[in-house]
N, CA, C and O atoms as CSV, one atom per row, in Angstrom:
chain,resi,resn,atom,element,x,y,z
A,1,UNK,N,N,134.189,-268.542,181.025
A,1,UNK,CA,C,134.960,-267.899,179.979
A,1,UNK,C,C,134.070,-266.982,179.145
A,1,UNK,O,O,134.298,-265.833,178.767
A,2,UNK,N,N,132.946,-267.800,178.936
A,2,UNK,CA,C,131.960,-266.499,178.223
A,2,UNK,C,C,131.389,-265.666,178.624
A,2,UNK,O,O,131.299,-264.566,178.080
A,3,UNK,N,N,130.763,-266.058,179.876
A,3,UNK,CA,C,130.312,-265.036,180.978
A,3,UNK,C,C,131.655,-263.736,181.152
A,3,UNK,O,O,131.468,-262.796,181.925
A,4,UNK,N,N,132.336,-263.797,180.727
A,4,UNK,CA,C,134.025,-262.859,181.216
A,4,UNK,C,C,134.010,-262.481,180.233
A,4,UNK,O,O,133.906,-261.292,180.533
A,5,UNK,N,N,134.034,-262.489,178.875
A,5,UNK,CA,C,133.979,-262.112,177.627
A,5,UNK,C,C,132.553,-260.960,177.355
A,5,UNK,O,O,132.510,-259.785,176.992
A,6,UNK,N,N,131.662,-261.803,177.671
A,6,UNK,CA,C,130.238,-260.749,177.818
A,6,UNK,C,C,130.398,-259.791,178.862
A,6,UNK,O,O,129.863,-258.723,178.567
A,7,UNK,N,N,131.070,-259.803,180.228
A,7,UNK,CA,C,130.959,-258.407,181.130
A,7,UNK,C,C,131.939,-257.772,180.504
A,7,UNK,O,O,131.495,-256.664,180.201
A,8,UNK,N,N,133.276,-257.908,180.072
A,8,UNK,CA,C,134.006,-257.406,179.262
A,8,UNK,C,C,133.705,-256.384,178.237
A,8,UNK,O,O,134.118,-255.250,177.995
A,9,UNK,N,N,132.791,-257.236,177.693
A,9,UNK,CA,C,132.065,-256.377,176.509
A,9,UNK,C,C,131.507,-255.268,176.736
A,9,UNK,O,O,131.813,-254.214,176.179
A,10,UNK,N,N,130.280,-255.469,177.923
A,10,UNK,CA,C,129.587,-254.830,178.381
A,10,UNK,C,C,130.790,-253.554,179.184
A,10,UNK,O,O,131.007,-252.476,178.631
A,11,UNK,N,N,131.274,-253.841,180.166
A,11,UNK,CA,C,132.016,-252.706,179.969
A,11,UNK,C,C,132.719,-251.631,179.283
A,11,UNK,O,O,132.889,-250.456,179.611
A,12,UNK,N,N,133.142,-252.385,178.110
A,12,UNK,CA,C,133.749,-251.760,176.966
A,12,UNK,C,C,132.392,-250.485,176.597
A,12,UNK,O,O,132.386,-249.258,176.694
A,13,UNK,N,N,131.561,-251.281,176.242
A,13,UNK,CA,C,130.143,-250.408,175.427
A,13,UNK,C,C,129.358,-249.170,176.686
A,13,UNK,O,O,128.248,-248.702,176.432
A,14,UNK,N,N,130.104,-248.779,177.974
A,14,UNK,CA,C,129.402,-248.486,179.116
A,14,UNK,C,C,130.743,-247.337,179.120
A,14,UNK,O,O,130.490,-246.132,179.086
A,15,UNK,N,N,131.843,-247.724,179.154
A,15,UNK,CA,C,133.250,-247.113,178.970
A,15,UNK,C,C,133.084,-245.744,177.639
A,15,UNK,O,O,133.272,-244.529,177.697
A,16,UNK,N,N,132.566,-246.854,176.294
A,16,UNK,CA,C,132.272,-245.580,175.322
A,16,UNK,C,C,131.794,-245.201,175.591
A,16,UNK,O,O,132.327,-244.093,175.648
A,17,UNK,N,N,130.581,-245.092,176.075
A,17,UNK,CA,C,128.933,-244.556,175.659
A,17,UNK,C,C,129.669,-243.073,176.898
A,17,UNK,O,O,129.513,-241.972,176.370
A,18,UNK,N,N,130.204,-243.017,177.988
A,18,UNK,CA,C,130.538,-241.958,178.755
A,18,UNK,C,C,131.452,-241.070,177.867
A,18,UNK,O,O,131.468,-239.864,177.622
A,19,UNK,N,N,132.200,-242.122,177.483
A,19,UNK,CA,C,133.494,-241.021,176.453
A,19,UNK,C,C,132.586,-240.304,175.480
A,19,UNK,O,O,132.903,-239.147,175.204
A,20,UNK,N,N,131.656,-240.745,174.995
A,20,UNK,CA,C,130.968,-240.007,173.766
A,20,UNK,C,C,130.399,-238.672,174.287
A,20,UNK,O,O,130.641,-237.496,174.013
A,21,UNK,N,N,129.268,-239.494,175.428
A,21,UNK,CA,C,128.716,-237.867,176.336
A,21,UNK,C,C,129.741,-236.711,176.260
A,21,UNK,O,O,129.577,-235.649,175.660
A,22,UNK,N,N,131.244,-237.244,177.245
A,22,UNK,CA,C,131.565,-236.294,177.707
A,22,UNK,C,C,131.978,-234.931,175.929
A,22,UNK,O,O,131.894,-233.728,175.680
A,23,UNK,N,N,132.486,-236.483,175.069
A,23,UNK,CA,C,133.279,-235.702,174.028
A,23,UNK,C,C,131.930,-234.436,173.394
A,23,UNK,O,O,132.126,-233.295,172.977
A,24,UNK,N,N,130.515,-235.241,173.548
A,24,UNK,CA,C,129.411,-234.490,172.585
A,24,UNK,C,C,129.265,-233.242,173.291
A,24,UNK,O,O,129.015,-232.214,172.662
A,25,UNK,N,N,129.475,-233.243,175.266
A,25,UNK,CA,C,129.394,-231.946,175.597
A,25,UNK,C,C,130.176,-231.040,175.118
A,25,UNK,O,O,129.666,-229.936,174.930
A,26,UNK,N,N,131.407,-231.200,174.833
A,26,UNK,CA,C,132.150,-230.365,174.234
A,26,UNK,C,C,132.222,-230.154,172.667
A,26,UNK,O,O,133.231,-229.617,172.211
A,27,UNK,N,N,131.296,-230.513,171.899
A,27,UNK,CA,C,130.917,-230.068,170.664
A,27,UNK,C,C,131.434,-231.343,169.549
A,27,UNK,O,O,131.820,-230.776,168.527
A,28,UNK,N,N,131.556,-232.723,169.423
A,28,UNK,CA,C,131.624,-233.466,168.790
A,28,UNK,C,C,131.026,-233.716,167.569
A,28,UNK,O,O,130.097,-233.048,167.115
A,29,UNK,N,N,131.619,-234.804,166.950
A,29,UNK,CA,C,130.558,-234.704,165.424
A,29,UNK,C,C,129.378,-235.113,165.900
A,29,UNK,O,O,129.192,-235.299,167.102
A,30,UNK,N,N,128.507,-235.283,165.025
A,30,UNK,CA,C,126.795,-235.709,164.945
A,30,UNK,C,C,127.069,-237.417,165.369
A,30,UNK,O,O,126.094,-237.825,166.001
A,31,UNK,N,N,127.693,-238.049,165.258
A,31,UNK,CA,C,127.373,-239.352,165.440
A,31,UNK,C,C,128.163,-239.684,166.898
A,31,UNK,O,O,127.967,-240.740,167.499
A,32,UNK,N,N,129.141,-238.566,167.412
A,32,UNK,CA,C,128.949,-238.988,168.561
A,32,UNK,C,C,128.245,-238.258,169.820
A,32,UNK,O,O,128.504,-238.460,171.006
A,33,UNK,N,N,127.326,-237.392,169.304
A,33,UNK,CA,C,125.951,-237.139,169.797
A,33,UNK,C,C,125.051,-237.864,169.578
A,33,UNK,O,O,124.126,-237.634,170.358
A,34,UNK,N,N,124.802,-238.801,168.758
A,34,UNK,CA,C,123.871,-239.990,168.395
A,34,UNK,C,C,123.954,-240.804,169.924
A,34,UNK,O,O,123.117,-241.166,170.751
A,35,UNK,N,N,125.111,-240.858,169.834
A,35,UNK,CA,C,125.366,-242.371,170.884
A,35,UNK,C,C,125.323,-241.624,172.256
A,35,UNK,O,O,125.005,-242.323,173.219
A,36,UNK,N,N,125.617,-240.206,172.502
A,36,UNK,CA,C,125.731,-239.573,174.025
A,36,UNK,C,C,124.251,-240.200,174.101
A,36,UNK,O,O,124.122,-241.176,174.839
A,37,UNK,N,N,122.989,-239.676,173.326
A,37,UNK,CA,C,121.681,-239.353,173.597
A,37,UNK,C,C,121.714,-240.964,173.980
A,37,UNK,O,O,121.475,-241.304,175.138
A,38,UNK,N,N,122.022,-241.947,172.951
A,38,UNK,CA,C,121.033,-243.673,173.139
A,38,UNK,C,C,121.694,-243.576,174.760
A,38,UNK,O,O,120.834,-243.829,175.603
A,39,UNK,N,N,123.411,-243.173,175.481
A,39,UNK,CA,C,123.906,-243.726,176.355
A,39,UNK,C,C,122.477,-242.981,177.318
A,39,UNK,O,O,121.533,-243.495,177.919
A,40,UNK,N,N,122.817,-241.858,177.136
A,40,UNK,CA,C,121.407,-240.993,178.476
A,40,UNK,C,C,120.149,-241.552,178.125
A,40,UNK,O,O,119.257,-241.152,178.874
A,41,UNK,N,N,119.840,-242.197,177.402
A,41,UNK,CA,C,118.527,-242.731,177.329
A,41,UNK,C,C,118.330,-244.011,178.108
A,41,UNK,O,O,117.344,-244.376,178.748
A,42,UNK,N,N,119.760,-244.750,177.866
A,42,UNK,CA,C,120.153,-246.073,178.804
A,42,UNK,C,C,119.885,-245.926,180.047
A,42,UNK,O,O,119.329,-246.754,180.769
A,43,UNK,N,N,120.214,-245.021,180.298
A,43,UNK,CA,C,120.408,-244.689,181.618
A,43,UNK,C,C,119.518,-244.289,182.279
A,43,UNK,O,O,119.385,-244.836,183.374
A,44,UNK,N,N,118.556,-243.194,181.908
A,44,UNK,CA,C,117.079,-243.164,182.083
A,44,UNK,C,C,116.483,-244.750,182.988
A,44,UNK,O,O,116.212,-244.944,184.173
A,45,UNK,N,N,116.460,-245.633,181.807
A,45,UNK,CA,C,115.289,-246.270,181.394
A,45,UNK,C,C,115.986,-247.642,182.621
A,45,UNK,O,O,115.228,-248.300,183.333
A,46,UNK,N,N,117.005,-247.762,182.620
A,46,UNK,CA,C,117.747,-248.305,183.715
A,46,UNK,C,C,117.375,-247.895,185.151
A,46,UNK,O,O,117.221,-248.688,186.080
A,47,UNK,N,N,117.214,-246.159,185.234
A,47,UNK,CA,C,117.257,-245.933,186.939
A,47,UNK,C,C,115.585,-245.684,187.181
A,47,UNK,O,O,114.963,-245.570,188.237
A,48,UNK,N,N,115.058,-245.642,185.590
A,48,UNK,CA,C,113.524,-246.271,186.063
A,48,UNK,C,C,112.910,-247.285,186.890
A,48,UNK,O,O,112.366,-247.406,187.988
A,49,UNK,N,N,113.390,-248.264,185.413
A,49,UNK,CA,C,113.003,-249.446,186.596
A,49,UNK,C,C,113.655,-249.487,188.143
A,49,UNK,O,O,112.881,-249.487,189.100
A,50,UNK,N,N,114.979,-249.521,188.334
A,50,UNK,CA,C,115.640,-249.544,189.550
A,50,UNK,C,C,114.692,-248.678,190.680
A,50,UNK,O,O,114.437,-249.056,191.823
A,51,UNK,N,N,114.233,-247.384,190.020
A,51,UNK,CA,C,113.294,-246.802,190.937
A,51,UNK,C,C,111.778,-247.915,191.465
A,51,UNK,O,O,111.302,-248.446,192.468
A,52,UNK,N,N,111.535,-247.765,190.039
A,52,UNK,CA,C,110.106,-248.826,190.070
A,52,UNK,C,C,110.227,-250.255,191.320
A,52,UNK,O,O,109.520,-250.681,192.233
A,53,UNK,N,N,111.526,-250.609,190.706
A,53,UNK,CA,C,111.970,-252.271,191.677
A,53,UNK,C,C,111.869,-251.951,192.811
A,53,UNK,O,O,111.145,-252.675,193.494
A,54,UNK,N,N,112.686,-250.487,193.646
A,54,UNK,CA,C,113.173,-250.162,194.876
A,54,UNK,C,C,111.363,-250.001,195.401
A,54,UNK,O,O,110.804,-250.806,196.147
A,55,UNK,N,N,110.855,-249.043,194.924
A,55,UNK,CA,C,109.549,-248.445,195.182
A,55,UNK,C,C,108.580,-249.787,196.147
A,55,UNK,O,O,108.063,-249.788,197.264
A,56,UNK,N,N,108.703,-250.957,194.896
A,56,UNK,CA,C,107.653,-251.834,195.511
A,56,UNK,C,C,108.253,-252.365,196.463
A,56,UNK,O,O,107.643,-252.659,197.491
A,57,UNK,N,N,109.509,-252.582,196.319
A,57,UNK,CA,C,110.255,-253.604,197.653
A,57,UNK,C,C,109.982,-252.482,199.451
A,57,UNK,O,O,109.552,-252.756,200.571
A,58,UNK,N,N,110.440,-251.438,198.889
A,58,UNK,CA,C,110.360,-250.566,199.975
A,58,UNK,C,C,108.626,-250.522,200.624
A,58,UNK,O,O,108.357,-250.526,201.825
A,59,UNK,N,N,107.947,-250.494,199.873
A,59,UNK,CA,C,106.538,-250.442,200.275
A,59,UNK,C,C,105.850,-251.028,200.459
A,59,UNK,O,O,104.685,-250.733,200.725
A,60,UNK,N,N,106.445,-252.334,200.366
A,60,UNK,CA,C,105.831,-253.183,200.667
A,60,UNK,C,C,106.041,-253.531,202.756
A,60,UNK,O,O,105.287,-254.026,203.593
A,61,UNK,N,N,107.656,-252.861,202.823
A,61,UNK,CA,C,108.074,-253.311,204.027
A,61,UNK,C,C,107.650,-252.165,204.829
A,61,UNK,O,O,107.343,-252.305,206.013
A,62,UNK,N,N,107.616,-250.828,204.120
A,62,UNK,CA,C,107.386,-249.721,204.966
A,62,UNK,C,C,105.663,-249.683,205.160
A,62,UNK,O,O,105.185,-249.332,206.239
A,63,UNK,N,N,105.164,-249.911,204.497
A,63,UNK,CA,C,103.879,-249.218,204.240
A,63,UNK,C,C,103.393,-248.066,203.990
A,63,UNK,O,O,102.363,-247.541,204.413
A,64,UNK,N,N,104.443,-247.566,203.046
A,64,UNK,CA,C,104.207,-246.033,202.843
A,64,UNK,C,C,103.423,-245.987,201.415
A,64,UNK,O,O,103.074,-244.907,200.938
């Protein structure tokens, strides 16, 4: 039940954070350019690591 409540959430906050981007590309107030930037920063710092994770797993099997 809580575990369902927390992805819930988490979707909700993943749901805005796109609505804000899209609204800030098109010229929004200042605060929902605040939140486009934290969402693209999320996101960054997310497909970092994911890179970083993939990198060692892959190289380890490839030997590249």
């Amino acid at each position: 039940m809580l575990t369902g409540l927390v992805l819930i959430g988490l979707l909700l906050l993943v749901v805005g954070g796109c609505v804000c981007v899209v609204w800030a590309s098109r010229g929004g107030p200042r605060w929902v350019r605040g939140v486009a930037r934290t969402t693209l920063l999320a996101g960054e710092v997310v497909r970092k690591q994911a890179r970083s994770k993939g990198s060692s797993r892959s190289g380890s099997s490839d030997g590249e």
